[in-house]
N, CA, C and O atoms as CSV, one atom per row, in Angstrom:
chain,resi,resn,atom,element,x,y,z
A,1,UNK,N,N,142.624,26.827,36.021
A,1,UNK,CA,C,142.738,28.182,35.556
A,1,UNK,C,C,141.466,28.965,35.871
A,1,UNK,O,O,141.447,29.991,36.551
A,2,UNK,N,N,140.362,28.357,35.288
A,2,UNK,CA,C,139.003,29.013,35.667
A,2,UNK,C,C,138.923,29.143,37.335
A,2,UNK,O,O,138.249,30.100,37.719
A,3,UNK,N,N,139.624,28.163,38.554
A,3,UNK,CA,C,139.320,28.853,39.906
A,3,UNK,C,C,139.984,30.312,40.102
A,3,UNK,O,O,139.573,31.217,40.828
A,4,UNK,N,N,141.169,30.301,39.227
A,4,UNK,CA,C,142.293,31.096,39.553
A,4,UNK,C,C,141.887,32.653,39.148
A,4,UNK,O,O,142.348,33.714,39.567
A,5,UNK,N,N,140.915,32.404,38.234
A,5,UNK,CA,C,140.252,33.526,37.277
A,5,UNK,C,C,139.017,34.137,38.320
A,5,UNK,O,O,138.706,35.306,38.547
A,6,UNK,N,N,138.368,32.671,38.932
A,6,UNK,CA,C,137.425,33.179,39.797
A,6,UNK,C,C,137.384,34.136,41.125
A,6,UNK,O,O,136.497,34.815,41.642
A,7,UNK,N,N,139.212,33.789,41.539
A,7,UNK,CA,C,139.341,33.963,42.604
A,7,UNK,C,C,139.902,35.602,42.579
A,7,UNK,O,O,139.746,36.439,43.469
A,8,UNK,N,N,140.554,35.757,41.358
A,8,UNK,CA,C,141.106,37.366,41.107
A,8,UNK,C,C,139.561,38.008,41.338
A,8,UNK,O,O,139.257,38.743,42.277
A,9,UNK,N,N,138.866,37.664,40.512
A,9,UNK,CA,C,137.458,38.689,40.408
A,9,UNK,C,C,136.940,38.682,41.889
A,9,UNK,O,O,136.290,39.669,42.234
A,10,UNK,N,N,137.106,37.903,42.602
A,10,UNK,CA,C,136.477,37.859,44.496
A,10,UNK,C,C,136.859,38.730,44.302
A,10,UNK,O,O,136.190,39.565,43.692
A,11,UNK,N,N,138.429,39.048,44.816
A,11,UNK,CA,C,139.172,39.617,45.698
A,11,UNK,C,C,139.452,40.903,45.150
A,11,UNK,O,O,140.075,41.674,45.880
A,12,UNK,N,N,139.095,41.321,43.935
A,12,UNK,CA,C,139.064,42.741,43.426
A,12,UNK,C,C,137.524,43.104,43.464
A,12,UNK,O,O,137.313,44.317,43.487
A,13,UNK,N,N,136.842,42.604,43.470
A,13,UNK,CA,C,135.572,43.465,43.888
A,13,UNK,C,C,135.590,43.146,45.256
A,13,UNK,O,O,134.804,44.014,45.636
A,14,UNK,N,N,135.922,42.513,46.320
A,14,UNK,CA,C,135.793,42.834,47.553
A,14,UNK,C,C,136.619,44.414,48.037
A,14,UNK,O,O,136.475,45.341,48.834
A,15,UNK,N,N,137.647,43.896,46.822
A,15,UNK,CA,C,138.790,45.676,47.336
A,15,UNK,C,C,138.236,46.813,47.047
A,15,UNK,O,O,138.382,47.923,47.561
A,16,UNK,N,N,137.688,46.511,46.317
A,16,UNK,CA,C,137.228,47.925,45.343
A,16,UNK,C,C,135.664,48.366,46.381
A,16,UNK,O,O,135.384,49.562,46.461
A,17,UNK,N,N,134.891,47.482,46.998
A,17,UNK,CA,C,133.628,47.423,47.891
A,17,UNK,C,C,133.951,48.303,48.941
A,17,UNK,O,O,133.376,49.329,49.303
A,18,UNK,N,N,135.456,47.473,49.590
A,18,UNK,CA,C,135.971,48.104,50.890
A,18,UNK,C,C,136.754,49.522,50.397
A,18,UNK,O,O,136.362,50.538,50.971
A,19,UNK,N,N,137.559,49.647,49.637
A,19,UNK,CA,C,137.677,51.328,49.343
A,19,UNK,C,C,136.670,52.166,48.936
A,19,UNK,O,O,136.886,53.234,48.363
A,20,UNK,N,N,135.493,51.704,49.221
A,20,UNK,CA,C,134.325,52.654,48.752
A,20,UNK,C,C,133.994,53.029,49.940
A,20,UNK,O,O,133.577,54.185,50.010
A,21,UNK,N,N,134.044,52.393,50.968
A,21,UNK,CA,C,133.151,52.394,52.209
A,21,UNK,C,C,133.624,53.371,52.821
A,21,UNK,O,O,132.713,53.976,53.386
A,22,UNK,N,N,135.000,54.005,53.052
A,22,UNK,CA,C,134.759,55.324,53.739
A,22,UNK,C,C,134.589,56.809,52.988
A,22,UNK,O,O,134.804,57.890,53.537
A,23,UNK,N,N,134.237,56.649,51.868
A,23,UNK,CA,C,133.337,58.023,51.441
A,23,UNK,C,C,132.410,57.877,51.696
A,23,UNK,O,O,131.783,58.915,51.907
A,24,UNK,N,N,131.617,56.510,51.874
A,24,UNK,CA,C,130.099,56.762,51.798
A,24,UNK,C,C,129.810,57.324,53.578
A,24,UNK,O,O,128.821,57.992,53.878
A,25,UNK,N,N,130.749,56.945,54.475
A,25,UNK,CA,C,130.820,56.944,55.582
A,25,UNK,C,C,131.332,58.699,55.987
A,25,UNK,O,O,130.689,59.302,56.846
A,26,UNK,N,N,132.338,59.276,55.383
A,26,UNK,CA,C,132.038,60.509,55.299
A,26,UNK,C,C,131.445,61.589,55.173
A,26,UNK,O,O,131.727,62.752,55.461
A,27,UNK,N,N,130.182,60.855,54.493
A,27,UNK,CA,C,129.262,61.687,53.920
A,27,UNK,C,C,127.527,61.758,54.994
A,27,UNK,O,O,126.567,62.520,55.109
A,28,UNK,N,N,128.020,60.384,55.589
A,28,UNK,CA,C,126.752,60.863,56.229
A,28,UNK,C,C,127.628,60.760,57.797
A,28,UNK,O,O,127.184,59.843,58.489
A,29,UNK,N,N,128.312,61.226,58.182
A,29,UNK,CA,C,129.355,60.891,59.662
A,29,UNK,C,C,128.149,62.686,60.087
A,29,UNK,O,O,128.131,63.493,59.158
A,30,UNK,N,N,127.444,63.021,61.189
A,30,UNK,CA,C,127.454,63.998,61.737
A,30,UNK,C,C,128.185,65.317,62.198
A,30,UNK,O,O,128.752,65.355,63.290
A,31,UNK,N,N,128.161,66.398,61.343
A,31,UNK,CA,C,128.638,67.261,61.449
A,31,UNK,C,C,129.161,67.361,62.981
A,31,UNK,O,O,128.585,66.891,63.961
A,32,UNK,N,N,130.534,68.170,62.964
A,32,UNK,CA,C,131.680,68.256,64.263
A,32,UNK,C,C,130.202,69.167,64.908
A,32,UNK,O,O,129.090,69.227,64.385
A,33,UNK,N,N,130.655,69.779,66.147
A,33,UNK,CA,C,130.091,70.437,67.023
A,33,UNK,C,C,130.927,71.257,66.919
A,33,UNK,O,O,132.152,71.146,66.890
A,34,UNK,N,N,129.631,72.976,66.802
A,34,UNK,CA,C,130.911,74.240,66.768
A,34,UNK,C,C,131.633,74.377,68.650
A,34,UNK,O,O,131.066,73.880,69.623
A,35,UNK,N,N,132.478,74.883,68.683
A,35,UNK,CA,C,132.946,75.171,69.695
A,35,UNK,C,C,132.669,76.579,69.828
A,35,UNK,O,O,132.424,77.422,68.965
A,36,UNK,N,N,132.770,76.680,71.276
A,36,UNK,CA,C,132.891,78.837,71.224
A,36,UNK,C,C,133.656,78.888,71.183
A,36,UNK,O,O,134.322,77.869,71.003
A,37,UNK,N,N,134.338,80.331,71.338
A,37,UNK,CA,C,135.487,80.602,70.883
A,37,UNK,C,C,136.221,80.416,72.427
A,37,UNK,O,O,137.206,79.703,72.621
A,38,UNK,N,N,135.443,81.304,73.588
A,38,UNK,CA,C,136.297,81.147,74.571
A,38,UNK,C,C,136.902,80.320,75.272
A,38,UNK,O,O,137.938,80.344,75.936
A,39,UNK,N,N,135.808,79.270,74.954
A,39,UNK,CA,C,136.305,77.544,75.708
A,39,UNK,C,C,137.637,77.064,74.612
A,39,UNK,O,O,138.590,76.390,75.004
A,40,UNK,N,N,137.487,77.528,73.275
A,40,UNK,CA,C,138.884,77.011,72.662
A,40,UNK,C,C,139.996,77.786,72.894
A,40,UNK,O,O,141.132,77.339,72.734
A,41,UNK,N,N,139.711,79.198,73.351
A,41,UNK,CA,C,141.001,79.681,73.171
A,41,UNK,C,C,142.178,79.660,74.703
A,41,UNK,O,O,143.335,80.050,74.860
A,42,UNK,N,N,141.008,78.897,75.758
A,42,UNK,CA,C,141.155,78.819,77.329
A,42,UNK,C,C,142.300,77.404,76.826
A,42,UNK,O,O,143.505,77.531,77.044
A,43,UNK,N,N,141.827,76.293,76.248
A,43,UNK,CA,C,142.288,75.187,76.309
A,43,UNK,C,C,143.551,75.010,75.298
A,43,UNK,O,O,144.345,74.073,75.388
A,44,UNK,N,N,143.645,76.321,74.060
A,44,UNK,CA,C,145.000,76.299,73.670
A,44,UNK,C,C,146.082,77.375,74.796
A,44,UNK,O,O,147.297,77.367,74.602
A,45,UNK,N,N,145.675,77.957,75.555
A,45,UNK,CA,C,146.192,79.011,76.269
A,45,UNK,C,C,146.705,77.631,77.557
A,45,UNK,O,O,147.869,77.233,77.499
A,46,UNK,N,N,145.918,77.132,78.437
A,46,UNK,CA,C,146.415,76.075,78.810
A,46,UNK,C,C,147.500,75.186,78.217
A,46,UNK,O,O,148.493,74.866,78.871
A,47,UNK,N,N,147.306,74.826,77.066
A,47,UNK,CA,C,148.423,73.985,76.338
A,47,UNK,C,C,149.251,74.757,76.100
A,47,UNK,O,O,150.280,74.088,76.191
A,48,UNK,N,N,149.573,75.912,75.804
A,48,UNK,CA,C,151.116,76.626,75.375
A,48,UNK,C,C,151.587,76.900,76.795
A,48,UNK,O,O,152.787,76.737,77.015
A,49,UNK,N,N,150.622,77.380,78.002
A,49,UNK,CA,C,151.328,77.635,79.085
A,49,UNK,C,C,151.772,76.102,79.707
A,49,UNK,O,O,152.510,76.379,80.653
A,50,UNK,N,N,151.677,74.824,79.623
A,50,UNK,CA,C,151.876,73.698,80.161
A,50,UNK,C,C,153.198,73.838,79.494
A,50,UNK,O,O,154.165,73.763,80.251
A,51,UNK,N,N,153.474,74.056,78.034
A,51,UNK,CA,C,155.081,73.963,77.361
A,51,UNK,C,C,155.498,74.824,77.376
A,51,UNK,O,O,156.110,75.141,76.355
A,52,UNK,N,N,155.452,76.008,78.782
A,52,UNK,CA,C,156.401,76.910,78.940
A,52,UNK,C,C,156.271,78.196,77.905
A,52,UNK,O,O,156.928,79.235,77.836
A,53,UNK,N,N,155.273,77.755,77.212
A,53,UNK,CA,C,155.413,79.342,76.177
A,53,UNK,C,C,155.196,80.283,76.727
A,53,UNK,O,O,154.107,80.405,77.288
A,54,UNK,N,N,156.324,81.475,76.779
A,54,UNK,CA,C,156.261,82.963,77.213
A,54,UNK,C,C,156.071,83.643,76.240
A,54,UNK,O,O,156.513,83.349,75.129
A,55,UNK,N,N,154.945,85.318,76.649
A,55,UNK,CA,C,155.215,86.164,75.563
A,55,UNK,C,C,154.544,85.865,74.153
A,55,UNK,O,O,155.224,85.680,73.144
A,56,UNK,N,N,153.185,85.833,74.163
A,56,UNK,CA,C,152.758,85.599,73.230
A,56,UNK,C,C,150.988,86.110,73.278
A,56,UNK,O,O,150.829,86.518,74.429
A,57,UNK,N,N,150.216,86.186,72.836
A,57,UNK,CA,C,148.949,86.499,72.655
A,57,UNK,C,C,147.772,86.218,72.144
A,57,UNK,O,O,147.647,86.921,71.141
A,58,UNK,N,N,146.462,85.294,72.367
A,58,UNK,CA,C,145.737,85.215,71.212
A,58,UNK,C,C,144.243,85.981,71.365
A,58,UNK,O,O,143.486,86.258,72.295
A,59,UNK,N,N,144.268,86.166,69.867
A,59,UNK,CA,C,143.338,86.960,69.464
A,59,UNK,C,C,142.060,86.141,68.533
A,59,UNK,O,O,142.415,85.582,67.496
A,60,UNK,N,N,140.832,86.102,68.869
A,60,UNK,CA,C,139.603,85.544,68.202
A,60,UNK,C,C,139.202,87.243,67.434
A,60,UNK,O,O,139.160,88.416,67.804
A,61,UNK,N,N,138.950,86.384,66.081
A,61,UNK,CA,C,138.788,87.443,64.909
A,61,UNK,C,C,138.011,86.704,64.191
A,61,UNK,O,O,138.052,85.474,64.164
A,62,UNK,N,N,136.876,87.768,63.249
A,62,UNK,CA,C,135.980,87.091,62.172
A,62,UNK,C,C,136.709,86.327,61.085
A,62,UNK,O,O,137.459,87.120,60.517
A,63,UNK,N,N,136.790,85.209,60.603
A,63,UNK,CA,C,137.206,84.620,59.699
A,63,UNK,C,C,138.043,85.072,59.004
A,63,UNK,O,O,139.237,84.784,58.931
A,64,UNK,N,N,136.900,86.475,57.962
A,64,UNK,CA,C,137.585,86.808,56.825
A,64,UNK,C,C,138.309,87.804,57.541
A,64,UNK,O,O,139.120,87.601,56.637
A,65,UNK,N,N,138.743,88.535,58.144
A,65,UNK,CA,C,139.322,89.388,59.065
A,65,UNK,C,C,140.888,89.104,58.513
A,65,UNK,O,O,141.488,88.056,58.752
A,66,UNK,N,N,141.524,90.386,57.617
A,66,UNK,CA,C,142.480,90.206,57.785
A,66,UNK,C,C,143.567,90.715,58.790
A,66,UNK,O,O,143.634,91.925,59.007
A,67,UNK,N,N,144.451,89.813,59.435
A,67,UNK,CA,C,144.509,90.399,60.691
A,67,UNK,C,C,146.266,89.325,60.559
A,67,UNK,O,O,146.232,88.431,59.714
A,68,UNK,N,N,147.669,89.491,61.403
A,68,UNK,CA,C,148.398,89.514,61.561
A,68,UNK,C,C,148.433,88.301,62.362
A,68,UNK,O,O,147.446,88.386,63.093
A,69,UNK,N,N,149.020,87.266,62.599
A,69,UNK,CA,C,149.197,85.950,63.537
A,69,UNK,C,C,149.102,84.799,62.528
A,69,UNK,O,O,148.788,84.793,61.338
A,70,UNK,N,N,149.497,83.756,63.434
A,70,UNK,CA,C,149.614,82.222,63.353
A,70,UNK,C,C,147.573,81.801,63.436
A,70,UNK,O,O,146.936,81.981,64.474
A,71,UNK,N,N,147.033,81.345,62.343
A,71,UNK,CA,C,145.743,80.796,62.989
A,71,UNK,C,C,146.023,79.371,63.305
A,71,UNK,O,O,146.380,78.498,62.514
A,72,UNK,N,N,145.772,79.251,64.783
A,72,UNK,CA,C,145.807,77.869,65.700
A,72,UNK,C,C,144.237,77.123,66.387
A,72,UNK,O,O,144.104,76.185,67.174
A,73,UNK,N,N,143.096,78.084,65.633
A,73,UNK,CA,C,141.542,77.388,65.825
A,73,UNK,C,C,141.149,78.270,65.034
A,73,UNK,O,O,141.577,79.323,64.563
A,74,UNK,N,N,139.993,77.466,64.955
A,74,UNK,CA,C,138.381,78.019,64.205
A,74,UNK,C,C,137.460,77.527,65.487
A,74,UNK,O,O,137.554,76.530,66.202
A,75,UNK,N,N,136.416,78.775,65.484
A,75,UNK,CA,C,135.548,78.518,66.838
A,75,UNK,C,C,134.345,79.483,66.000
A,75,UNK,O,O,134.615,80.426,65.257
A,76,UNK,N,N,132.855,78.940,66.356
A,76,UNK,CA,C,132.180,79.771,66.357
A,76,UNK,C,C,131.198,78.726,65.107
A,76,UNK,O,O,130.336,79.320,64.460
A,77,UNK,N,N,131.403,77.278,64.870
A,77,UNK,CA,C,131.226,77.022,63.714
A,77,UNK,C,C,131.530,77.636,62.202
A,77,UNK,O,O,130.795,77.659,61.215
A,78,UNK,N,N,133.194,78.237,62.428
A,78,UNK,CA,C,134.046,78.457,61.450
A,78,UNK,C,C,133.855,79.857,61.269
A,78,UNK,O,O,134.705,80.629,60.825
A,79,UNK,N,N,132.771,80.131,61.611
A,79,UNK,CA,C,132.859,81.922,61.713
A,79,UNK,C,C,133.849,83.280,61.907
A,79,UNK,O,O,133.978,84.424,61.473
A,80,UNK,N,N,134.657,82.021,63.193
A,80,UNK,CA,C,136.300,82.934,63.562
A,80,UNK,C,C,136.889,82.065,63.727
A,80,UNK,O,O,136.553,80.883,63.785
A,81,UNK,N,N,138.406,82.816,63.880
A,81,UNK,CA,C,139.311,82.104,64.439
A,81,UNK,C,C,140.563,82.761,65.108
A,81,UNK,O,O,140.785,83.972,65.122
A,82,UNK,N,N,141.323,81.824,65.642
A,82,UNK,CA,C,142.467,82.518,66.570
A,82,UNK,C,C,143.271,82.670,66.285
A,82,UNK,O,O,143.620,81.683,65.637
A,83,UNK,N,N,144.277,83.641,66.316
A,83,UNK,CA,C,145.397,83.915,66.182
A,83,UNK,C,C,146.088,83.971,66.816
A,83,UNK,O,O,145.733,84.453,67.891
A,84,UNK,N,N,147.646,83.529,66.692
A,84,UNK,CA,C,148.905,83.439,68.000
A,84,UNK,C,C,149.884,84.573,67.613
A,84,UNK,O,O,150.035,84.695,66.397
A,85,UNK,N,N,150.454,85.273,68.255
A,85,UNK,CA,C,151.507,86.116,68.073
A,85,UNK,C,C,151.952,86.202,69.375
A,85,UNK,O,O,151.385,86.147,70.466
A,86,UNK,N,N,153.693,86.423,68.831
A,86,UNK,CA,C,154.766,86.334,69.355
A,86,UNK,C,C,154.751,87.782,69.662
A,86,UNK,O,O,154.452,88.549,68.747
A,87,UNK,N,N,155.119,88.393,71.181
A,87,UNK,CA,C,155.047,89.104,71.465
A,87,UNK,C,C,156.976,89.367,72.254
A,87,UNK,O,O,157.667,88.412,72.608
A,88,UNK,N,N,157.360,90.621,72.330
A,88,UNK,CA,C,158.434,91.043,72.648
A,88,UNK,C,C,159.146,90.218,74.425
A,88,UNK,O,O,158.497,89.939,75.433
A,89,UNK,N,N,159.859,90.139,74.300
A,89,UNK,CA,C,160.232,89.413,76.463
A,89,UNK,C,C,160.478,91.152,76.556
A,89,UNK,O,O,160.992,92.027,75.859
A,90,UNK,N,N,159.887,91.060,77.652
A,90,UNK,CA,C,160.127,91.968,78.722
A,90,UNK,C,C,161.647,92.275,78.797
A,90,UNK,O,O,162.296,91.235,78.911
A,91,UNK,N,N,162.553,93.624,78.759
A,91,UNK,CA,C,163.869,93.474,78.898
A,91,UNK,C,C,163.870,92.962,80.341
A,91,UNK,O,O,162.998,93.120,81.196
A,92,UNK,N,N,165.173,92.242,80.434
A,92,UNK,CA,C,165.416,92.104,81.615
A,92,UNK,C,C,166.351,93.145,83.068
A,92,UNK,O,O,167.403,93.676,82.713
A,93,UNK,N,N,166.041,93.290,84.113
A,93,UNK,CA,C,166.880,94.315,84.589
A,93,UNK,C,C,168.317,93.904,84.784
A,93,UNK,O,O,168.684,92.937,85.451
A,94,UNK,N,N,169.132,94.795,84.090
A,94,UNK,CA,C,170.732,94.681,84.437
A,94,UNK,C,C,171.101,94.471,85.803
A,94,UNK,O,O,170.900,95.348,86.643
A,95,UNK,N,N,171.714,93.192,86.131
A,95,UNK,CA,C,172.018,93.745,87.510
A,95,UNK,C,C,173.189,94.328,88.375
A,95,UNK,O,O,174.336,93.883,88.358
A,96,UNK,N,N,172.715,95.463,89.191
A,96,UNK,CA,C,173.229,96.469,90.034
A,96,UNK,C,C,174.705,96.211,90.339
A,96,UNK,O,O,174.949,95.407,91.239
A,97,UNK,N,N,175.828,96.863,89.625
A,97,UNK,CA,C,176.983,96.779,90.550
A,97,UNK,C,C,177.193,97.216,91.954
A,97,UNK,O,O,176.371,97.910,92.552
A,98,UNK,N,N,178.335,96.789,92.479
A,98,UNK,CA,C,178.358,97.012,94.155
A,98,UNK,C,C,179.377,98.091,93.754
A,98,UNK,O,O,180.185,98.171,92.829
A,99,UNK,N,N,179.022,98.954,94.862
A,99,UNK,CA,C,179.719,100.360,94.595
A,99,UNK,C,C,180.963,100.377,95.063
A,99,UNK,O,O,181.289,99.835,96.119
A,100,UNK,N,N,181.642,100.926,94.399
A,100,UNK,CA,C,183.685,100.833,94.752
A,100,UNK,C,C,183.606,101.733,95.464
A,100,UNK,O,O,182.893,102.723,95.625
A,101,UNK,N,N,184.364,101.317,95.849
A,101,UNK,CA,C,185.249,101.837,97.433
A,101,UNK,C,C,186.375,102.411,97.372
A,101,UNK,O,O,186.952,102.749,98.405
């Protein structure tokens, strides 16, 4: 009984050791690197045009900026960020009947 007793107490302070370890690891992990804004908004503009997205727009704005869109980055070390909006398709031209005769 006493190994059985010994062996619960291992294995709950080993658990309890190892769920500690990634806060402490959070806390000192090196802050991200800010991005600019233009290099992020080039590389989401790349990615929507690779999946075909038509008709749309983004806009880099100050943070608190209240402003109209989808925010899809923060650039600037959080200072701004981007906004996506859906913009109208172009009508398309009707096409031309052949003239009766």
């Amino acid at each position: 009984m006493k190994m059985l007793a010994a062996t619960g107490v291992l294995l709950f302070a080993s658990a309890s050791a190892h769920a500690q370890a990634p806060a402490q690891t959070q806390t000192q992990a090196p802050a991200q690197a800010a991005k600019p804004c233009e290099e992020l908004k080039d590389e989401i503009t790349k990615k929507l045009d690779a999946k075909g997205v038509k008709g749309y727009t983004l806009e880099i704005v100050a943070k608190d900026k209240d402003a109209e869109g989808k925010v899809v980055g923060t650039c600037d070390g959080g200072t701004k960020k981007i906004l996506y909006n859906r913009t109208s398709a172009p009508a398309e031209t009707p096409a031309k009947e052949p003239p009766k005769s």
